[in-house]
PDB file of N, CA, C and O in Angstrom:
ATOM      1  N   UNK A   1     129.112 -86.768 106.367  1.00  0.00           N
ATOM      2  CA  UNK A   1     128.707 -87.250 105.077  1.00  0.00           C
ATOM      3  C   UNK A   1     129.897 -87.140 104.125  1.00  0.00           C
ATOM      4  O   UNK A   1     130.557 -86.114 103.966  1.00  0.00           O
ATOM      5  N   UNK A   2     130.051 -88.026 103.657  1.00  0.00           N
ATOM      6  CA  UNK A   2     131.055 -88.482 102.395  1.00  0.00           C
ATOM      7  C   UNK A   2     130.684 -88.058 101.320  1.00  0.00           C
ATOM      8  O   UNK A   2     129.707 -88.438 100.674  1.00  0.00           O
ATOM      9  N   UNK A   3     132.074 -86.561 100.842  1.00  0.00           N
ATOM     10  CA  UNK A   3     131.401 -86.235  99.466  1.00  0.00           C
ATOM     11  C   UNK A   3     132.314 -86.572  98.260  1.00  0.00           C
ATOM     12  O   UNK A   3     133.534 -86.598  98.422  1.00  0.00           O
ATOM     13  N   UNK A   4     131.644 -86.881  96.821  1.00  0.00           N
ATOM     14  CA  UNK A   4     132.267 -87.600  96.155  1.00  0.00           C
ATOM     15  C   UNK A   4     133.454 -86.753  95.794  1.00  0.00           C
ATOM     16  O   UNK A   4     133.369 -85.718  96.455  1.00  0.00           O
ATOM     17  N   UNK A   5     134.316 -86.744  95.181  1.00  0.00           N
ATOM     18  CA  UNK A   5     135.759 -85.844  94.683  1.00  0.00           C
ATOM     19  C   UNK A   5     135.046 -85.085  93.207  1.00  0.00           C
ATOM     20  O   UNK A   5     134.279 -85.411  92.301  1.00  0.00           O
ATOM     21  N   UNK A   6     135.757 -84.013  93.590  1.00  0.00           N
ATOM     22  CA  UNK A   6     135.437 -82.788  92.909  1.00  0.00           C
ATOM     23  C   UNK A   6     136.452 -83.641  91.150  1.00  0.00           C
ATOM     24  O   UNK A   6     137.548 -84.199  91.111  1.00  0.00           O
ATOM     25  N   UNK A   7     135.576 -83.394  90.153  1.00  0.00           N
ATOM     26  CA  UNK A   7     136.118 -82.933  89.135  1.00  0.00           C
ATOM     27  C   UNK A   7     136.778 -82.074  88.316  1.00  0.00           C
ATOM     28  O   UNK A   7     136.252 -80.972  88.475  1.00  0.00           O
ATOM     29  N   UNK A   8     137.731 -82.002  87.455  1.00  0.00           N
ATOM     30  CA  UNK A   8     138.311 -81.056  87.038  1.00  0.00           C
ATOM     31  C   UNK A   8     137.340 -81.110  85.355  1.00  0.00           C
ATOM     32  O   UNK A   8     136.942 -81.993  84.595  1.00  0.00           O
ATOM     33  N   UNK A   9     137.302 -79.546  85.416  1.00  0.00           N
ATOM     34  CA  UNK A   9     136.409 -78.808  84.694  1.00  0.00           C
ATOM     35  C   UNK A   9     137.300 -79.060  83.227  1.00  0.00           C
ATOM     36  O   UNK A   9     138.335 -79.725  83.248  1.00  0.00           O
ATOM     37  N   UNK A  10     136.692 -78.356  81.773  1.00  0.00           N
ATOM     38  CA  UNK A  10     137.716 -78.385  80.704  1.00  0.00           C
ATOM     39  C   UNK A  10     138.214 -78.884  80.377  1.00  0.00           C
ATOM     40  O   UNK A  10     138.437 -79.778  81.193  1.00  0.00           O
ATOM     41  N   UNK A  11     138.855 -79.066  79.294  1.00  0.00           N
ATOM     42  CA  UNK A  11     139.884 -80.599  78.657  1.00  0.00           C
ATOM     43  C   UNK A  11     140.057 -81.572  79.548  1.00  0.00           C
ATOM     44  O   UNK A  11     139.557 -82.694  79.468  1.00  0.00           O
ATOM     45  N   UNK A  12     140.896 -81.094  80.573  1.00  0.00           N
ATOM     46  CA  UNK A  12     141.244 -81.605  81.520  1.00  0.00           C
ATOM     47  C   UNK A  12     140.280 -82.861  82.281  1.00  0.00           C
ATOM     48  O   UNK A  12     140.817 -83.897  82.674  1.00  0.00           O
ATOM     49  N   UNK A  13     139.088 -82.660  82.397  1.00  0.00           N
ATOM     50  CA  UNK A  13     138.302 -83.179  83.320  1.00  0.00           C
ATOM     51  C   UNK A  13     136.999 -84.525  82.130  1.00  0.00           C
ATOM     52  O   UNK A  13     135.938 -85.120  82.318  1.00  0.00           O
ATOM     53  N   UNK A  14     137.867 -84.391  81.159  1.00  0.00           N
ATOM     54  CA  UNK A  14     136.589 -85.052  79.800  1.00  0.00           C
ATOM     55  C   UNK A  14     138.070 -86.613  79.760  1.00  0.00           C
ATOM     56  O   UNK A  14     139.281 -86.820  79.840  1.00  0.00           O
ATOM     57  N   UNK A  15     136.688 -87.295  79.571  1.00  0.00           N
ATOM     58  CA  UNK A  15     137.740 -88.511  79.085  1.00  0.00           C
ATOM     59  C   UNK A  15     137.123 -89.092  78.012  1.00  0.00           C
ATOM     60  O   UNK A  15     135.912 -89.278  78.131  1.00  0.00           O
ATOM     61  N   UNK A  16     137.459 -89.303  77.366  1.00  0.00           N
ATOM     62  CA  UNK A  16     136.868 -90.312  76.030  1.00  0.00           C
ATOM     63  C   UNK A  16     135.672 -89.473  75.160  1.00  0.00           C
ATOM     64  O   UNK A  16     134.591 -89.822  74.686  1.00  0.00           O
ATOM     65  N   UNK A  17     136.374 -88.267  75.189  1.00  0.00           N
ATOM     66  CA  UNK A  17     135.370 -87.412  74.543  1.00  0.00           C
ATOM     67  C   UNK A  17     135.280 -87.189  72.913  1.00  0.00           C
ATOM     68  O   UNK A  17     134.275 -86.906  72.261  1.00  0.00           O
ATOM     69  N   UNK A  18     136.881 -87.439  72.359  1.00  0.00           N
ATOM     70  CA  UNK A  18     137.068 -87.600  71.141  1.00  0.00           C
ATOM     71  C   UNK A  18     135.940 -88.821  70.059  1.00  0.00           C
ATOM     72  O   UNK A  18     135.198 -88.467  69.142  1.00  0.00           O
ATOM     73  N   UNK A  19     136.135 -90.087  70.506  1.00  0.00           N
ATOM     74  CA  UNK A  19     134.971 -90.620  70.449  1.00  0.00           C
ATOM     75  C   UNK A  19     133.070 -90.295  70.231  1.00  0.00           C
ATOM     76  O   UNK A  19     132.318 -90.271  69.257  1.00  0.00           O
ATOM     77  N   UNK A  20     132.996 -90.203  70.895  1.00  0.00           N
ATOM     78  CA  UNK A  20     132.046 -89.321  71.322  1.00  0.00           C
ATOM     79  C   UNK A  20     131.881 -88.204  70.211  1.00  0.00           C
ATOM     80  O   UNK A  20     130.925 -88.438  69.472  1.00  0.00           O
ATOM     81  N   UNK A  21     132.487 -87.200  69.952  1.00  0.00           N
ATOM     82  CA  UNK A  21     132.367 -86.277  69.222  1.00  0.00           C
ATOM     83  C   UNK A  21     132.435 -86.775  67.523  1.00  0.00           C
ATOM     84  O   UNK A  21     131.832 -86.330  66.546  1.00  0.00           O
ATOM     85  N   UNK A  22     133.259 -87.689  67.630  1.00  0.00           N
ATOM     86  CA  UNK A  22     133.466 -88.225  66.043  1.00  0.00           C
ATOM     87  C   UNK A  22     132.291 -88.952  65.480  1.00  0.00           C
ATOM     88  O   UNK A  22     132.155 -89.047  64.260  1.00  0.00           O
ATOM     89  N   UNK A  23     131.184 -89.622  66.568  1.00  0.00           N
ATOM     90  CA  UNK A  23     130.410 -90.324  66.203  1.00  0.00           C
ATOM     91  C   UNK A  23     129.429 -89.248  66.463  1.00  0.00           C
ATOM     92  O   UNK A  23     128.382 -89.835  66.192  1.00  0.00           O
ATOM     93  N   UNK A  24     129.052 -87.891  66.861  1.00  0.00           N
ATOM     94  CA  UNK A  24     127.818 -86.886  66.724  1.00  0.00           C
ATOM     95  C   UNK A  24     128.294 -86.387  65.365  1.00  0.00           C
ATOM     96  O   UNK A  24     127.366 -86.276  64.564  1.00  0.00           O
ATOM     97  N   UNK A  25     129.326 -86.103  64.960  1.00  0.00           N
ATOM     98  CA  UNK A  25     129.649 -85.852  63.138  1.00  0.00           C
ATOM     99  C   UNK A  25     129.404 -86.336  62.006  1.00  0.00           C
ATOM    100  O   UNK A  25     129.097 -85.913  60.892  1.00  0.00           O
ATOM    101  N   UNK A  26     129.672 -87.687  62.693  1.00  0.00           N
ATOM    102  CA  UNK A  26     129.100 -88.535  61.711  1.00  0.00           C
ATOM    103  C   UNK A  26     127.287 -88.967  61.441  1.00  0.00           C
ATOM    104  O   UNK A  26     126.695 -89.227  60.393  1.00  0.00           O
ATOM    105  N   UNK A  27     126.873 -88.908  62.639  1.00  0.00           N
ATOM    106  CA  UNK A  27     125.243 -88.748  62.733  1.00  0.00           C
ATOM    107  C   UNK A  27     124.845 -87.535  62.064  1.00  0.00           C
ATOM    108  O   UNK A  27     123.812 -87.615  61.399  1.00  0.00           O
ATOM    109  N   UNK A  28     125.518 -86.298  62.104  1.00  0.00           N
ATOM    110  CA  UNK A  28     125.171 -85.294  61.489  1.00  0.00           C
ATOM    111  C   UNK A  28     125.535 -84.982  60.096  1.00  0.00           C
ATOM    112  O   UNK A  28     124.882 -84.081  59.569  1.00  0.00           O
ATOM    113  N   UNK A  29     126.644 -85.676  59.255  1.00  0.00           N
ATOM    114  CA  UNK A  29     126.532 -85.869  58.575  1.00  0.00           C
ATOM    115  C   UNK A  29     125.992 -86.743  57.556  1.00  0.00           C
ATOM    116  O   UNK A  29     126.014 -86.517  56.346  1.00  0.00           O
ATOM    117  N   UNK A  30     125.559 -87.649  58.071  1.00  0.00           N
ATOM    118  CA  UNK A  30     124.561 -88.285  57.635  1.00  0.00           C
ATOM    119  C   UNK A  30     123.583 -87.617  57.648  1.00  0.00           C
ATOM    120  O   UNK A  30     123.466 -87.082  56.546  1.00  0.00           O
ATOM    121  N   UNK A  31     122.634 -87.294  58.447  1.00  0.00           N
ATOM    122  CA  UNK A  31     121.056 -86.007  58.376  1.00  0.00           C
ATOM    123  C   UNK A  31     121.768 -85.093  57.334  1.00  0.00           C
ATOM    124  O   UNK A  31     121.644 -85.431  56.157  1.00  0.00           O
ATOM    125  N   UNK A  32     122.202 -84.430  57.503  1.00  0.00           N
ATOM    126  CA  UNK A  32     122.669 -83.565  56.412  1.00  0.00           C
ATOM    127  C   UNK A  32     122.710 -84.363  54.634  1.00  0.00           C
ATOM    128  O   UNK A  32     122.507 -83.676  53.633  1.00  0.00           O
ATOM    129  N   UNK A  33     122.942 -85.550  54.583  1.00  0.00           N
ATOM    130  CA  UNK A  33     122.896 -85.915  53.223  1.00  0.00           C
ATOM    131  C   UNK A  33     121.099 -86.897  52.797  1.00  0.00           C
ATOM    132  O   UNK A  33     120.709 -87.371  51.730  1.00  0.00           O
ATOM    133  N   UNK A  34     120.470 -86.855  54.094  1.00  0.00           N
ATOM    134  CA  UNK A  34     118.896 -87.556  54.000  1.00  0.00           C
ATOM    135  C   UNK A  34     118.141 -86.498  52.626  1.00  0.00           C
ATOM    136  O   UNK A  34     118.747 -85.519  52.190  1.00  0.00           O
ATOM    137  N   UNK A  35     116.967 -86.859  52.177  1.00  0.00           N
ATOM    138  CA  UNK A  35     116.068 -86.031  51.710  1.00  0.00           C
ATOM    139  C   UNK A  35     114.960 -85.672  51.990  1.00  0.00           C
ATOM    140  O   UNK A  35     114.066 -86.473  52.264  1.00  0.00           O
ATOM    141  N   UNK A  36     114.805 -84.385  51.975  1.00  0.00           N
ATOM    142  CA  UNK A  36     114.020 -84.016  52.906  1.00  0.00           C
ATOM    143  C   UNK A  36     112.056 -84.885  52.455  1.00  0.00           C
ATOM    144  O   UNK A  36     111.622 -85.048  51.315  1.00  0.00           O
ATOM    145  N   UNK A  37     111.311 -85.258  53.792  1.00  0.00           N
ATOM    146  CA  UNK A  37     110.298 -85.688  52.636  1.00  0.00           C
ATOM    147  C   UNK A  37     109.347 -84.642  52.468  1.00  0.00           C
ATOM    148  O   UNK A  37     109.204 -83.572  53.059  1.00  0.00           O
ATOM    149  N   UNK A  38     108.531 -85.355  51.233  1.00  0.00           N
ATOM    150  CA  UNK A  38     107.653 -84.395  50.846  1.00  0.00           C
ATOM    151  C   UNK A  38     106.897 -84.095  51.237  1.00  0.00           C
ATOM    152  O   UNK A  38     106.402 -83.215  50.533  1.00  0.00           O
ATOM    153  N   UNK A  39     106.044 -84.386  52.565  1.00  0.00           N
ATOM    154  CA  UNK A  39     105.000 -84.118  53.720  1.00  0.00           C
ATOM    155  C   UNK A  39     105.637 -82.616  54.240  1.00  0.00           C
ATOM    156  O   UNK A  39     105.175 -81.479  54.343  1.00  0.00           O
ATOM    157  N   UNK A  40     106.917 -83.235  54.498  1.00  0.00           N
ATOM    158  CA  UNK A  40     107.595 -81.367  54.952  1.00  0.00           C
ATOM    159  C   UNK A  40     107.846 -80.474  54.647  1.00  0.00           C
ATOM    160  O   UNK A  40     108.169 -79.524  55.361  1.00  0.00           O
ATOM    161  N   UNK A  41     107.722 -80.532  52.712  1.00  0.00           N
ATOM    162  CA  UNK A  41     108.054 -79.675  52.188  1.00  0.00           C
ATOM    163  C   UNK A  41     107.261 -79.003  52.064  1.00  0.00           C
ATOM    164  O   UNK A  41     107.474 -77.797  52.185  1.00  0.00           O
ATOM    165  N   UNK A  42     105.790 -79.572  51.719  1.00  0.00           N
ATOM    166  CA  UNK A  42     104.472 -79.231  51.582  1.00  0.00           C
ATOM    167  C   UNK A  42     104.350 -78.278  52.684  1.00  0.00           C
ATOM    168  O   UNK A  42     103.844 -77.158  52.605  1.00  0.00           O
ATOM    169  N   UNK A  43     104.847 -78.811  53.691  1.00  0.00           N
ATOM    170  CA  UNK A  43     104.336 -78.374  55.010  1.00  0.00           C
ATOM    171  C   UNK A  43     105.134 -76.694  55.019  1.00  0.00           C
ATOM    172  O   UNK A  43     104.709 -75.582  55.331  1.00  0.00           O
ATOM    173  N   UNK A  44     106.374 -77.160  54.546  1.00  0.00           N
ATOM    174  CA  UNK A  44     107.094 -75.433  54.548  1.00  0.00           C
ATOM    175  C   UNK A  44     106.781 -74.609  53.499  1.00  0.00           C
ATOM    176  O   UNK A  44     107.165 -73.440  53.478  1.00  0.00           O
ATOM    177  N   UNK A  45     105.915 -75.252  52.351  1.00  0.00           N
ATOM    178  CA  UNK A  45     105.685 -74.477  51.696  1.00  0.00           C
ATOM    179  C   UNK A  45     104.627 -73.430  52.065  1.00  0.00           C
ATOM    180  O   UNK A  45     104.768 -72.212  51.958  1.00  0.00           O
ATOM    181  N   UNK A  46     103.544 -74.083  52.518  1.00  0.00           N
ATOM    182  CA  UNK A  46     102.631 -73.676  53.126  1.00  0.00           C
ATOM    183  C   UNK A  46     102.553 -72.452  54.689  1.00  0.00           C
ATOM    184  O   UNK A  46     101.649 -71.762  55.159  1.00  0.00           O
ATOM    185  N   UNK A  47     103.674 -72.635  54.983  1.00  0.00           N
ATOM    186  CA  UNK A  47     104.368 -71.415  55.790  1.00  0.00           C
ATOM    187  C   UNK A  47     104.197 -70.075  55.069  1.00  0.00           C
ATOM    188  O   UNK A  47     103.433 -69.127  55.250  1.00  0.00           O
ATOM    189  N   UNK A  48     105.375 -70.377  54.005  1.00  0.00           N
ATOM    190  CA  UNK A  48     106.078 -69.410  53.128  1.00  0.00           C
ATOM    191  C   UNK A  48     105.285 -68.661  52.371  1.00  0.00           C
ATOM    192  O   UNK A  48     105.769 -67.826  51.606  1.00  0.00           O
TER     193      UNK A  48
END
């Protein structure tokens, strides 16, 4: 049986990861500037 080739682990083994990471920052910075709605606030208030 034919096994596929081992990868290299760490920096090394990532390709096009920069990408990738710049566009989860930017998704997250975006959520980070949303407002929160008021169903949820209610909702955490009601926790608290």
């Amino acid at each position: 049986m034919k096994q596929a080739p081992k990868r290299k682990g760490g920096a090394q083994g990532r390709t096009g990861g920069k990408p990738v990471g710049d566009a989860l920052r930017q998704a997250y910075d975006e959520a980070l500037g949303e407002a929160i709605p008021a169903e949820m606030l209610d909702l955490l208030n009601k926790l608290g």
